[in-house]
N, CA and C atoms as an extended XYZ file, in Angstrom:
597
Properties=species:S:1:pos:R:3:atomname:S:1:resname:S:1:resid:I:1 pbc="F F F"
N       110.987       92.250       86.613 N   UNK     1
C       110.061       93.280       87.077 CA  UNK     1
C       108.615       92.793       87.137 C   UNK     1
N       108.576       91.830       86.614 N   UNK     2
C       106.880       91.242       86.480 CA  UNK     2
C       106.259       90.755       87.881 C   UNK     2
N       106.651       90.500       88.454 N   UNK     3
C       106.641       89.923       90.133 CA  UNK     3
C       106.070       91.358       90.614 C   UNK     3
N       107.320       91.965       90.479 N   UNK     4
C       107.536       93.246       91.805 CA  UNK     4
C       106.045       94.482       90.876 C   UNK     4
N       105.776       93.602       89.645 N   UNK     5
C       104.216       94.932       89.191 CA  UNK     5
C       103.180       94.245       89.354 C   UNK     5
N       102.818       93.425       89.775 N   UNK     6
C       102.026       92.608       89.838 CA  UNK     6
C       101.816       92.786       91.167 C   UNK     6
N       103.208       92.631       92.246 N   UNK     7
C       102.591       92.732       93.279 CA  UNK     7
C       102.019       94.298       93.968 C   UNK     7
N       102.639       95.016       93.442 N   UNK     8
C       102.758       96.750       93.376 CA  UNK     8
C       100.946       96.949       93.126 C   UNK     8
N       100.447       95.881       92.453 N   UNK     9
C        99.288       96.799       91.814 CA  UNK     9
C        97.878       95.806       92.530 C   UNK     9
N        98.773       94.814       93.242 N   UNK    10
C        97.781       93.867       93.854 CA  UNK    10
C        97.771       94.598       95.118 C   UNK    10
N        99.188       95.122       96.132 N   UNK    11
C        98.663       96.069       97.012 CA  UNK    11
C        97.952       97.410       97.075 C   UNK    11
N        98.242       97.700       95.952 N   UNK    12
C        97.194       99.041       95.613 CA  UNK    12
C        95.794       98.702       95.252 C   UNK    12
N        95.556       97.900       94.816 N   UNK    13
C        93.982       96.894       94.779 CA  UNK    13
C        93.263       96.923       96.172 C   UNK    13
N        94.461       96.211       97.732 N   UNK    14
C        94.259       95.826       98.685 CA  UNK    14
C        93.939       97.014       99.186 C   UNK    14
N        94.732       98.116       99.405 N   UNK    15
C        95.008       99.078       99.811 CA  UNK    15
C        93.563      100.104       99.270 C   UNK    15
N        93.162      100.171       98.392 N   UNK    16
C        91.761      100.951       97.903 CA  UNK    16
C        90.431      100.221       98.394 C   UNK    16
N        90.457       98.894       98.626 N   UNK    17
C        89.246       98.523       99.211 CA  UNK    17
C        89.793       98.994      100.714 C   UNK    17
N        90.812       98.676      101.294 N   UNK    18
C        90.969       99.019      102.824 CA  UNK    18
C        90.350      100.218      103.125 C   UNK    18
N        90.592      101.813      101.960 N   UNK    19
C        90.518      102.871      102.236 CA  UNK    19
C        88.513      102.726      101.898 C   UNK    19
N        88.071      102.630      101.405 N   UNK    20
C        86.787      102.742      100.896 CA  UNK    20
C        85.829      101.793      102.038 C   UNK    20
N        86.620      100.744      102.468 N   UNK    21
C        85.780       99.849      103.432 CA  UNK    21
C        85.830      101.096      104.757 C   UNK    21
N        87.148      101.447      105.160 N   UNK    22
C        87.067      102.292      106.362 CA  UNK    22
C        85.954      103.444      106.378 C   UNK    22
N        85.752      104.243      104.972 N   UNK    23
C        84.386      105.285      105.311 CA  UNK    23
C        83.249      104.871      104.942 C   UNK    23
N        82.872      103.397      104.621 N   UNK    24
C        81.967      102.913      104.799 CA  UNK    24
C        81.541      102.203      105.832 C   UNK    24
N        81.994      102.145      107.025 N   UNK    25
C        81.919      101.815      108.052 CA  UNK    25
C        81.107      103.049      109.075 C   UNK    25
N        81.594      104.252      108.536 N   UNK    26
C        81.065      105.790      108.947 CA  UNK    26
C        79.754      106.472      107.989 C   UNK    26
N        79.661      105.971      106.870 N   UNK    27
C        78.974      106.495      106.104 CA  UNK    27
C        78.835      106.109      104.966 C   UNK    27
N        77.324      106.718      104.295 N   UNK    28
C        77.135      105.925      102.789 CA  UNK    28
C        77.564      106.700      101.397 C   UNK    28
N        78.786      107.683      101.964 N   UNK    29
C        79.320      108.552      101.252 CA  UNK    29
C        80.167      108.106      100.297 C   UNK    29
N        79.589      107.645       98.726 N   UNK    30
C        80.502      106.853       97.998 CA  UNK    30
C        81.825      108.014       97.539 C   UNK    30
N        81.273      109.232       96.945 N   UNK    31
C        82.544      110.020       96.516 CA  UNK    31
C        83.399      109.866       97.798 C   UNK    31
N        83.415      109.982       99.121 N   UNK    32
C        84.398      109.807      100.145 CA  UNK    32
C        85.126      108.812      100.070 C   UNK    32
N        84.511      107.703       99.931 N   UNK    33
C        84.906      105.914      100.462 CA  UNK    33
C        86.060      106.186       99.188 C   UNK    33
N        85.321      106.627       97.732 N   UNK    34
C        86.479      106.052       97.132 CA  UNK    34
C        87.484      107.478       96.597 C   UNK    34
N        87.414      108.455       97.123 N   UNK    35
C        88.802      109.656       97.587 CA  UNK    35
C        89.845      108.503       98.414 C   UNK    35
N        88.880      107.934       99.801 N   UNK    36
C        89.968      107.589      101.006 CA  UNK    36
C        90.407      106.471      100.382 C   UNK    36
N        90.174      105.865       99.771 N   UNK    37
C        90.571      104.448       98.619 CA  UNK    37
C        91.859      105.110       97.904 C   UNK    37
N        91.482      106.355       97.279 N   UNK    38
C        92.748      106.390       96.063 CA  UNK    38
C        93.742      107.014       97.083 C   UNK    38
N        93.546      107.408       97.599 N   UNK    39
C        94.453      108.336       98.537 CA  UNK    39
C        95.214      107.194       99.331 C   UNK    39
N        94.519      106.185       99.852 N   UNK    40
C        95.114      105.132      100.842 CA  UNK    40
C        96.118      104.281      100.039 C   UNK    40
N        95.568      104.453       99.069 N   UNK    41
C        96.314      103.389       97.756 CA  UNK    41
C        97.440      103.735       97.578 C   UNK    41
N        97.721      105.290       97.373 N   UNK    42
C        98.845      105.650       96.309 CA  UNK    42
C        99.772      106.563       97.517 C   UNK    42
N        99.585      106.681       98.504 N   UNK    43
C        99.568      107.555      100.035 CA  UNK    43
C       101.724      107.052       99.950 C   UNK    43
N       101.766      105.721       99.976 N   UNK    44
C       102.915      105.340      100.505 CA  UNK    44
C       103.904      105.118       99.342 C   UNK    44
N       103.504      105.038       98.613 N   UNK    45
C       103.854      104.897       96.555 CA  UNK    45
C       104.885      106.540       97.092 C   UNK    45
N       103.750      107.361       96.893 N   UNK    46
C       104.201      108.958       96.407 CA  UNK    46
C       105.301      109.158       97.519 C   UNK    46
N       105.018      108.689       98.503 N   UNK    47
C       106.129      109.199       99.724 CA  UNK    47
C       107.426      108.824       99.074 C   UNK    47
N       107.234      107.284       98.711 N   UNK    48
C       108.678      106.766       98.695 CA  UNK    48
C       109.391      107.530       97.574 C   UNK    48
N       108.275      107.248       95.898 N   UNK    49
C       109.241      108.280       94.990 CA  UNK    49
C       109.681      109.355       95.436 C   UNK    49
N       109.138      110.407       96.454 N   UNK    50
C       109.494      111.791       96.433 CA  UNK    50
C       110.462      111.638       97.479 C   UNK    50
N       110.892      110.674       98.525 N   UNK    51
C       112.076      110.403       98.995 CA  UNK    51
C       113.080      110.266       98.296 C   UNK    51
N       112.530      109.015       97.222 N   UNK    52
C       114.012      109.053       96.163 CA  UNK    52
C       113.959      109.487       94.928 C   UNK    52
N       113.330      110.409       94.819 N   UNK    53
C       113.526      111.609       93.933 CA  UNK    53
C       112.881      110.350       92.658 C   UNK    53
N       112.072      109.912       92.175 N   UNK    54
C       111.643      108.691       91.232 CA  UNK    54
C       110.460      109.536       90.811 C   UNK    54
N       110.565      110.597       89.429 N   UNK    55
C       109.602      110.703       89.029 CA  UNK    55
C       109.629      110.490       87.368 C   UNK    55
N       108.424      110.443       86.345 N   UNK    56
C       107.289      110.958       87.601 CA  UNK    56
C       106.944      109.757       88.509 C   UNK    56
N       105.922      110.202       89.585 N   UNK    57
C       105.610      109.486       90.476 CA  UNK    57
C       104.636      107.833       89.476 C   UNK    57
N       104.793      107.263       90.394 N   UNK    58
C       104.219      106.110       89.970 CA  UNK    58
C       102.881      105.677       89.322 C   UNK    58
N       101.883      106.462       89.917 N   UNK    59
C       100.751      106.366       89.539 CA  UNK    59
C       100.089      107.863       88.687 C   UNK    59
N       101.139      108.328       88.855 N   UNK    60
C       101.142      109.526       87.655 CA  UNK    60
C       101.351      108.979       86.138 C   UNK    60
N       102.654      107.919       86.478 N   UNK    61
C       102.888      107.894       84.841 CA  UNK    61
C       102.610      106.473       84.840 C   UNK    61
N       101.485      105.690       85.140 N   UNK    62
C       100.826      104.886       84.934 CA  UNK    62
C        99.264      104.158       85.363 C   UNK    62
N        98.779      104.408       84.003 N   UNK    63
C        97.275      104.275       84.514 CA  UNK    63
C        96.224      103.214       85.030 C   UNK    63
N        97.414      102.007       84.924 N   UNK    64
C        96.855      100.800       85.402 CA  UNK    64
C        96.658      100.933       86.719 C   UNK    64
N        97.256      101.832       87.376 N   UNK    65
C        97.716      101.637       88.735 CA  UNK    65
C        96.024      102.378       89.438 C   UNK    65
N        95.659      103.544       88.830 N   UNK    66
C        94.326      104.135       88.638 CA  UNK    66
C        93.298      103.290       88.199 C   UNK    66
N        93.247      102.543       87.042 N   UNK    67
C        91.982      101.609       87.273 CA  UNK    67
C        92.256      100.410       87.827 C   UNK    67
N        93.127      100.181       88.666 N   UNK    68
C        93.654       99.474       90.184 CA  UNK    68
C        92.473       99.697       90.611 C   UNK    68
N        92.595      100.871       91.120 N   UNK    69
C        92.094      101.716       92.535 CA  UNK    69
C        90.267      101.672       92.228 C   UNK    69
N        90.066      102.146       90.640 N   UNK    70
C        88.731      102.587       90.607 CA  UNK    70
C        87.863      101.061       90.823 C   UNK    70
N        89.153       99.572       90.527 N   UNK    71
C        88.089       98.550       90.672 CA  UNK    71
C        88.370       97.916       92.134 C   UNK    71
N        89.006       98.331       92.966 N   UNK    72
C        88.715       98.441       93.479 CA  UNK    72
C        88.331       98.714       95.086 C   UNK    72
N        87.457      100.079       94.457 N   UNK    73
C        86.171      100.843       94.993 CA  UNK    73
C        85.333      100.166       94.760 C   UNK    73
N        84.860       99.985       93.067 N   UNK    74
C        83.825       99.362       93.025 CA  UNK    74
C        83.506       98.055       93.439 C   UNK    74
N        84.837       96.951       93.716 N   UNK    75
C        84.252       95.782       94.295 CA  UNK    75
C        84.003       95.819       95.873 C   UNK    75
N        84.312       97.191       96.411 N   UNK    76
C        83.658       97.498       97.996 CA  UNK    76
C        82.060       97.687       97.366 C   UNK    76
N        82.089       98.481       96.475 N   UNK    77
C        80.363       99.075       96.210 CA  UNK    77
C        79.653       97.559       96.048 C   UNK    77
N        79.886       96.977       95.336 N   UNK    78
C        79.006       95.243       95.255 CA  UNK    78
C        79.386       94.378       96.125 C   UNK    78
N        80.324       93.843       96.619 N   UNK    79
C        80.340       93.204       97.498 CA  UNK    79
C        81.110       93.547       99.133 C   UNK    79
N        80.008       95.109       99.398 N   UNK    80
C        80.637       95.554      100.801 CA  UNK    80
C        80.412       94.551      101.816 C   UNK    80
N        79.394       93.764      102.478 N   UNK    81
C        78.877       93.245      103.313 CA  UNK    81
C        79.832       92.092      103.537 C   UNK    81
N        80.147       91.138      102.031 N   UNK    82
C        81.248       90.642      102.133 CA  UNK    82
C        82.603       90.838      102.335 C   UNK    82
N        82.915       91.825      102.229 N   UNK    83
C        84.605       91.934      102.786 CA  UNK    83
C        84.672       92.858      103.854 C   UNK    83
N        83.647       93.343      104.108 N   UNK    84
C        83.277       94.089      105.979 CA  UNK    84
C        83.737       92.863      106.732 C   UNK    84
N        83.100       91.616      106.484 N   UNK    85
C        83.272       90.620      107.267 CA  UNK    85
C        84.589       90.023      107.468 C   UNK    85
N        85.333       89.975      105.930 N   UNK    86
C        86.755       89.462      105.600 CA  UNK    86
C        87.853       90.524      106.413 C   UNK    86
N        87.350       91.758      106.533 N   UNK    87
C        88.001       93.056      107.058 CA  UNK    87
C        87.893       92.932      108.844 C   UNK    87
N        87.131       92.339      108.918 N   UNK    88
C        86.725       92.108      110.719 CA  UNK    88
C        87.717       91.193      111.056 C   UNK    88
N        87.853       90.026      109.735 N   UNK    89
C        88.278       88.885      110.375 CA  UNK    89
C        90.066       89.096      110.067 C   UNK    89
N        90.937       89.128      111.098 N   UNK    90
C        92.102       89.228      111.390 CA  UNK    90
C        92.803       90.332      110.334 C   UNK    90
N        91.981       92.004      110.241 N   UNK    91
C        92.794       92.769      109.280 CA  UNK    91
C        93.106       92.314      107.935 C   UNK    91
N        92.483       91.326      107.329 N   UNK    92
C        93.068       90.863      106.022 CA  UNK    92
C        93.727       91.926      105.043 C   UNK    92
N        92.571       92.763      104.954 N   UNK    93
C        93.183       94.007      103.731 CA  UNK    93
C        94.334       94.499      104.136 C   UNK    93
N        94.399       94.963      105.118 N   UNK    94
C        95.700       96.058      105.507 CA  UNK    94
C        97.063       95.161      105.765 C   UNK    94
N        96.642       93.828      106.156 N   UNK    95
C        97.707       93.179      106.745 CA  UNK    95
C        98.609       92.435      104.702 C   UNK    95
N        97.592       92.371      103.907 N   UNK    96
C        98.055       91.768      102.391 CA  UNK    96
C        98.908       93.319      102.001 C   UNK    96
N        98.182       94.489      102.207 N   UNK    97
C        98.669       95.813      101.388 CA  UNK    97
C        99.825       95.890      102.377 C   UNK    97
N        99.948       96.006      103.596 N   UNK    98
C       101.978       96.182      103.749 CA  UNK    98
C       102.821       95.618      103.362 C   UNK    98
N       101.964       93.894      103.151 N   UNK    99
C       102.946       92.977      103.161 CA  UNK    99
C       103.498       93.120      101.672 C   UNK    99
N       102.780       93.574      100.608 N   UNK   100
C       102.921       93.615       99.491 CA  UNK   100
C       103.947       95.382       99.012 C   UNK   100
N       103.105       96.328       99.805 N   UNK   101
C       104.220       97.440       99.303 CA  UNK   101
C       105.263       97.686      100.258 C   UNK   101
N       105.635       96.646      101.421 N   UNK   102
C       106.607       96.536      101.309 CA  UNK   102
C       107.969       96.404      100.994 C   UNK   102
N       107.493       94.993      100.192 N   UNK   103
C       108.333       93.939       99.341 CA  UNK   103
C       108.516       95.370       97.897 C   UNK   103
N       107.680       95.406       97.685 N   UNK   104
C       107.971       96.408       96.283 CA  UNK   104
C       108.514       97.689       96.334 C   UNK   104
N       108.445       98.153       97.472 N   UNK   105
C       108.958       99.371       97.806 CA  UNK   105
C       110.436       99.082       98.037 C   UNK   105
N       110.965       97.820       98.719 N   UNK   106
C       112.356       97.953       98.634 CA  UNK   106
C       113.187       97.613       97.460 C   UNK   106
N       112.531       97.002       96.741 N   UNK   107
C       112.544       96.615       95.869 CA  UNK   107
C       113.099       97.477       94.638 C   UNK   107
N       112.236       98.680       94.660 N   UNK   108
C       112.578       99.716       94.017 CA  UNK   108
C       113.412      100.573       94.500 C   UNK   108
N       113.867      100.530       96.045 N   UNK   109
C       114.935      101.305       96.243 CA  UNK   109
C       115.863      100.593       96.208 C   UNK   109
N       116.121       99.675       95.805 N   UNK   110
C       117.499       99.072       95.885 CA  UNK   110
C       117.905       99.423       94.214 C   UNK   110
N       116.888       99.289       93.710 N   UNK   111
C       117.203       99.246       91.766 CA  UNK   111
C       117.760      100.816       91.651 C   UNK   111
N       117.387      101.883       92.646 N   UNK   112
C       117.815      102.904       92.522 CA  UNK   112
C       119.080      102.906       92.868 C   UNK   112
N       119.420      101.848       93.704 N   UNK   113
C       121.049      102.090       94.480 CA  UNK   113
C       121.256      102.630       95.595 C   UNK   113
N       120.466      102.712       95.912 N   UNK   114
C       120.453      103.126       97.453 CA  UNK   114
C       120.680      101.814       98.389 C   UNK   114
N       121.678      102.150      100.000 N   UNK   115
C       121.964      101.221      100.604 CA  UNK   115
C       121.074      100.662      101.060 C   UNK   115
N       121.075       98.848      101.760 N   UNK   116
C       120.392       98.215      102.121 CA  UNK   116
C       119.176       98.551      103.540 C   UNK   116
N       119.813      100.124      104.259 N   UNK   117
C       119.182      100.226      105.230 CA  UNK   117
C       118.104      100.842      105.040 C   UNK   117
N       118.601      101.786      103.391 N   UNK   118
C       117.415      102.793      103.242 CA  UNK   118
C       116.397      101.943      102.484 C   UNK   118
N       117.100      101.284      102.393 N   UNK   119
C       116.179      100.510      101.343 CA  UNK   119
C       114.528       99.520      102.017 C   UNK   119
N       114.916       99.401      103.107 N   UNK   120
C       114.247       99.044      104.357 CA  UNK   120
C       113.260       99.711      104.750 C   UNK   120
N       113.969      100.784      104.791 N   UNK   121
C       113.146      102.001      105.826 CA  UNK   121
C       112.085      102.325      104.716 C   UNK   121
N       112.451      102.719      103.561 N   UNK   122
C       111.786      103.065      101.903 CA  UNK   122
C       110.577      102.125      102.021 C   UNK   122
N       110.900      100.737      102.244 N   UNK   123
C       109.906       99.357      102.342 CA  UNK   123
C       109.296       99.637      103.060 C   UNK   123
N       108.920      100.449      104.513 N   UNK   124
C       108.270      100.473      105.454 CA  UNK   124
C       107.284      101.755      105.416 C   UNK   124
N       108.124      102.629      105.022 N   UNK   125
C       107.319      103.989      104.377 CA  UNK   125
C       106.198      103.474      103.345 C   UNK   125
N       106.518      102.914      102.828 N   UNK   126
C       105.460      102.455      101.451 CA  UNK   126
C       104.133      101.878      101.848 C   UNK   126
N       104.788      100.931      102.694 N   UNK   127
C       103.504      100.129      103.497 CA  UNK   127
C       103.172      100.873      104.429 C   UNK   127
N       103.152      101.549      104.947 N   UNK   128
C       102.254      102.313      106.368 CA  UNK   128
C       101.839      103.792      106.180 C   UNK   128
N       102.249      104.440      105.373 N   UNK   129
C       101.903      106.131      105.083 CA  UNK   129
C       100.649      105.825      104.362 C   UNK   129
N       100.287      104.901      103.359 N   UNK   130
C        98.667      105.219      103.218 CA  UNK   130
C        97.592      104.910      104.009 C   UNK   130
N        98.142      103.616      105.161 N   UNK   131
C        97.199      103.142      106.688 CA  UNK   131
C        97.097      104.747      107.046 C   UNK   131
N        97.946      105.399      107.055 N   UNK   132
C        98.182      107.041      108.413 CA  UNK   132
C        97.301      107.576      107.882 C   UNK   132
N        97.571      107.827      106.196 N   UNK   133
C        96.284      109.042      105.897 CA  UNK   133
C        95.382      108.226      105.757 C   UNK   133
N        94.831      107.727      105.836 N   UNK   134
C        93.317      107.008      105.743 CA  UNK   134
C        92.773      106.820      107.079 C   UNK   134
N        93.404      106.649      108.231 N   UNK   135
C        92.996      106.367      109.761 CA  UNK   135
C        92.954      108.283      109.787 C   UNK   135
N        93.820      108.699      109.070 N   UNK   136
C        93.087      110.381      109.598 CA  UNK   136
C        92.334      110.389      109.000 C   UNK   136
N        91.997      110.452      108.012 N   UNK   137
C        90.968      110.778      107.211 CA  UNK   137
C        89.735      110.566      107.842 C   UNK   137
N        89.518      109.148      108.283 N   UNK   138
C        88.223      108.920      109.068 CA  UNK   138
C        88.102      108.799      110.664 C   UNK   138
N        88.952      109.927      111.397 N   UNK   139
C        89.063      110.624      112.793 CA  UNK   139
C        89.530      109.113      113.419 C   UNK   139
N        90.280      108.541      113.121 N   UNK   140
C        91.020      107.320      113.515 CA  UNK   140
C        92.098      107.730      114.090 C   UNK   140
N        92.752      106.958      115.078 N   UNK   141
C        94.107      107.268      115.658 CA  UNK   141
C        94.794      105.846      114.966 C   UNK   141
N        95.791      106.730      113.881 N   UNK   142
C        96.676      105.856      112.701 CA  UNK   142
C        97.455      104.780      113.806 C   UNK   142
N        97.115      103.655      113.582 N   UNK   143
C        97.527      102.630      113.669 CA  UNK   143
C        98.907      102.165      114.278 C   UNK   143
N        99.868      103.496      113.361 N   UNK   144
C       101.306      103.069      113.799 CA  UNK   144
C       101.523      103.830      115.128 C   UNK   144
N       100.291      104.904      116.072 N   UNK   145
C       100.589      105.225      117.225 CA  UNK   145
C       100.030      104.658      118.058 C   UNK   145
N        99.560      103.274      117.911 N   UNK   146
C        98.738      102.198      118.874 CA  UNK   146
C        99.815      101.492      119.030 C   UNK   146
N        99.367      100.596      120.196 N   UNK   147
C       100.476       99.764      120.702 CA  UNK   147
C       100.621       98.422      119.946 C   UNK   147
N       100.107       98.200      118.503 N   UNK   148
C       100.003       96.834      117.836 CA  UNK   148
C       101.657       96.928      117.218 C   UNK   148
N       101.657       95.687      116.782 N   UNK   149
C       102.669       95.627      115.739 CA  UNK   149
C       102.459       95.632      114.454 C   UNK   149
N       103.129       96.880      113.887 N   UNK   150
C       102.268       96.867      112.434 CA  UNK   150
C       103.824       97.705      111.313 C   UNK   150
N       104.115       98.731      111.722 N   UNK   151
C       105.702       99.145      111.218 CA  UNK   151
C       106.856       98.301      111.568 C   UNK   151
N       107.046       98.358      112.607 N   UNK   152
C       107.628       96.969      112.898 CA  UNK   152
C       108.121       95.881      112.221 C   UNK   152
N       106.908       95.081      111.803 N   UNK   153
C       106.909       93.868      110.995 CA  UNK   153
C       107.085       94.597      109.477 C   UNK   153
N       106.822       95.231      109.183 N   UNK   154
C       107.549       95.952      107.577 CA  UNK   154
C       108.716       96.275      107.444 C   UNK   154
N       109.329       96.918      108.592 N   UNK   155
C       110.864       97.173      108.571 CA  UNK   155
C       111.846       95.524      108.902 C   UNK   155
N       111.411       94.929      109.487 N   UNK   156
C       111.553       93.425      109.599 CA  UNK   156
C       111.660       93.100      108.426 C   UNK   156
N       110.616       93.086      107.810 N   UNK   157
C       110.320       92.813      106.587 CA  UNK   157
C       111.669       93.070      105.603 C   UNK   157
N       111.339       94.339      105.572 N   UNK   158
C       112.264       94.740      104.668 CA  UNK   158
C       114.109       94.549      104.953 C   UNK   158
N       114.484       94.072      106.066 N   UNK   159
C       115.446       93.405      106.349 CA  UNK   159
C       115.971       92.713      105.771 C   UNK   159
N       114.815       91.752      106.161 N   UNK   160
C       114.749       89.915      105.160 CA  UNK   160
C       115.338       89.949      104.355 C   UNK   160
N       114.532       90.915      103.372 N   UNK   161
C       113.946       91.033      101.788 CA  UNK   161
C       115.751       91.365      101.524 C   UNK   161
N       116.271       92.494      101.931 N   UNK   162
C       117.764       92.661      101.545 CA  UNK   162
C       118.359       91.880      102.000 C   UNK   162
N       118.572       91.064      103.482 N   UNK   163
C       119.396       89.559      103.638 CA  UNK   163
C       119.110       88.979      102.621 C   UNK   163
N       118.203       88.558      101.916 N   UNK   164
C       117.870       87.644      101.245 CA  UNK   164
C       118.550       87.833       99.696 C   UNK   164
N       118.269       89.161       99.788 N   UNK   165
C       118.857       89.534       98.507 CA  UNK   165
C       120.145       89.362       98.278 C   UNK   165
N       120.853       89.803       99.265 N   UNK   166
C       122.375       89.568       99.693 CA  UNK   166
C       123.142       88.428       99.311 C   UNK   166
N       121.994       87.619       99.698 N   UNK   167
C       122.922       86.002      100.016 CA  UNK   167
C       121.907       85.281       98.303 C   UNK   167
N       121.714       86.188       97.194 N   UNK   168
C       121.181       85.847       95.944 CA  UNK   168
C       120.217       85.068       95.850 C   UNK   168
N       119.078       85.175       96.863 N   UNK   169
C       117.820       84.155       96.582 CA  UNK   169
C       117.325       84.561       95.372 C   UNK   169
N       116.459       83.884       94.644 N   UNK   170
C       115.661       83.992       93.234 CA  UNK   170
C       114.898       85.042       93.772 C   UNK   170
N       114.933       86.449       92.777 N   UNK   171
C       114.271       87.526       93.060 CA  UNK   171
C       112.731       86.667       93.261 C   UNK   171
N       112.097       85.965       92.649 N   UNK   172
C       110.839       86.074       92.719 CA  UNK   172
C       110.278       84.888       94.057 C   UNK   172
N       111.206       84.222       94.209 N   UNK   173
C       110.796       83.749       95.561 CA  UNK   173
C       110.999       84.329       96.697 C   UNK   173
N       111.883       85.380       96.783 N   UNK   174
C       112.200       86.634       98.024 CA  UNK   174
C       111.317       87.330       98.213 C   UNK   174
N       110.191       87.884       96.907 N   UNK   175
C       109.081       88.601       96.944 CA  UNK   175
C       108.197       87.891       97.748 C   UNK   175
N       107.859       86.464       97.424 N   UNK   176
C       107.045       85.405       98.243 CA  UNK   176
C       107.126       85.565       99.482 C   UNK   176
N       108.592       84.882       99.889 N   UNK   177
C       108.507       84.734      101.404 CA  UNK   177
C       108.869       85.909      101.857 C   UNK   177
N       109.113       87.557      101.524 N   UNK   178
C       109.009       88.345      102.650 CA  UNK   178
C       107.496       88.493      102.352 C   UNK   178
N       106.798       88.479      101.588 N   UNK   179
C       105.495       89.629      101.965 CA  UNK   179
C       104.675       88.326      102.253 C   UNK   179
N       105.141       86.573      102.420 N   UNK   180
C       104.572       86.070      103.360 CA  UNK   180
C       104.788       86.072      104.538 C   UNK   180
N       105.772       86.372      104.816 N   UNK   181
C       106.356       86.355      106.319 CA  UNK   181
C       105.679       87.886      107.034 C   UNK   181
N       105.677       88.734      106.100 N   UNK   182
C       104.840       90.337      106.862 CA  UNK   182
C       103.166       89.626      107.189 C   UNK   182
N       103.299       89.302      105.963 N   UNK   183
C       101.328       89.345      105.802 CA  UNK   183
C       101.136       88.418      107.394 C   UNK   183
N       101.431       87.188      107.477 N   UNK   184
C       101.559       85.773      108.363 CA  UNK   184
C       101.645       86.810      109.924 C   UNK   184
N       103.150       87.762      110.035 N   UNK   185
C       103.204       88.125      111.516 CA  UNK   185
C       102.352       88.933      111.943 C   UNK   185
N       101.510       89.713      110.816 N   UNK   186
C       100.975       90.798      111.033 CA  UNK   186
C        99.318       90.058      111.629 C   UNK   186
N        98.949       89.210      110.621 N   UNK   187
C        97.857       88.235      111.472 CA  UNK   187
C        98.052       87.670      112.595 C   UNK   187
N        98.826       87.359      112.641 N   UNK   188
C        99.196       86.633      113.844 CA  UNK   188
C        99.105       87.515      115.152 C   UNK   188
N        99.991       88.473      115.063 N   UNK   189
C        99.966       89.757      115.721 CA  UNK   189
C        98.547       90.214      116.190 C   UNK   189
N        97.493       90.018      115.463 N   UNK   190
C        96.400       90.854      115.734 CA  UNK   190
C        95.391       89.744      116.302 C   UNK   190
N        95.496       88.569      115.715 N   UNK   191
C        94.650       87.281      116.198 CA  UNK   191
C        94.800       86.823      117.986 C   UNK   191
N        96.273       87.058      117.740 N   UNK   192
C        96.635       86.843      119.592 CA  UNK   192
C        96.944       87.859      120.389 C   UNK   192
N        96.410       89.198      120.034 N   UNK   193
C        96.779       90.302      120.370 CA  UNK   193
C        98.086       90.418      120.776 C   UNK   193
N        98.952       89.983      120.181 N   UNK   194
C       100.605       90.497      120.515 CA  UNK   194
C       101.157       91.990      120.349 C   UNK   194
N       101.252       92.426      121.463 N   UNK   195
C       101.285       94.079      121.227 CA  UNK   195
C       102.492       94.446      121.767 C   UNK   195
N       103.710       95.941      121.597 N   UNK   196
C       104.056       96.294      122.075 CA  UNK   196
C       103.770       96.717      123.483 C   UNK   196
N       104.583       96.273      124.713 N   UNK   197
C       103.759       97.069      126.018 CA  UNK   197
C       104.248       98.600      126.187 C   UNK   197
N       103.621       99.258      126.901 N   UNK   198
C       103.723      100.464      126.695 CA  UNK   198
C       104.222      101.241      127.205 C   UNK   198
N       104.486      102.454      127.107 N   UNK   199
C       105.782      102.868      127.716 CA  UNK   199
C       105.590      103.878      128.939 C   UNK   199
């Protein structure tokens, strides 16, 4: 389990500067930046427990996961200017936070016992429901109704992650190469504009 909390709390890290960088882009509204931070953070967490009935919820019955989030906010508050720039350059934040609650999200639905498909879909929910409320939050059109590839490569993802599991790779190198293989397509994706065409 040390892998799959580590990485759980490194995308919720990713995932709270993503949310706090986005309403600082609109405004110098710190109580906002860091609401859309905790909210963006824990957005795809809560979905998945309350899909599979996993309570209490995650960041209810653990508080690391909360001063996750509160640090960081605050490392948007000191070093915004710097990761505005890191955030410009090929999605970094958002593209590390799917790739990461991905991997952990299926992760945890499989330990529940649930089949390999839901277990997927669970992985993909995790990673993209806190992008949705946070692109609403700041009058954004959420991401997963643009023509990029961004759900997609998580449900991919989460494929892998159960092939992989299947055929008994070392849990902690499966964590590696799927949420390198998300993080990698998802840059890639956005660097060469590779988009769904449209319908």
């Amino acid at each position: 389990m040390q892998i799959q909390y580590a990485l759980e709390l490194l995308g919720t890290l990713v995932f709270a500067i993503s949310g706090a960088l986005a309403v600082k882009d609109k405004s110098e509204d710190w109580f906002g930046a860091g609401f859309t931070g905790f909210v963006t953070a824990i957005g795809g967490g809560t979905l998945r427990d309350i899909m599979l009935g996993s309570y209490p919820l995650s960041w209810v019955g653990d508080m690391n996961i909360i001063y996750t989030i509160l640090f960081g906010v605050l490392l948007t508050s000191f070093f915004n200017k710097f990761l505005q720039k890191l955030r410009k350059t090929l999605s970094l934040f958002d593209s590390m936070g799917i790739a990461l609650f991905t991997v952990a999200g299926v992760e945890k639905a499989l330990s529940m016992g649930v089949r390999w498909e839901i277990a997927a879909i669970m992985g993909m929910f995790s990673a993209v429901f806190g992008g949705v409320i946070r692109d609403t939050l700041v009058n954004e059109t959420p991401v997963i109704f643009r023509k990029e590839i961004y759900a997609s490569v998580c449900l991919l993802g989460g494929m892998l992650y159960t092939l992989l599991n299947y055929f008994q790779l070392e849990r902690d190198i499966n964590f590696i190469l799927t949420a390198s293989f998300i993080m990698s397509a998802r840059l890639l994706a956005v660097k060469y504009h590779i988009n769904f065409p449209k319908i």
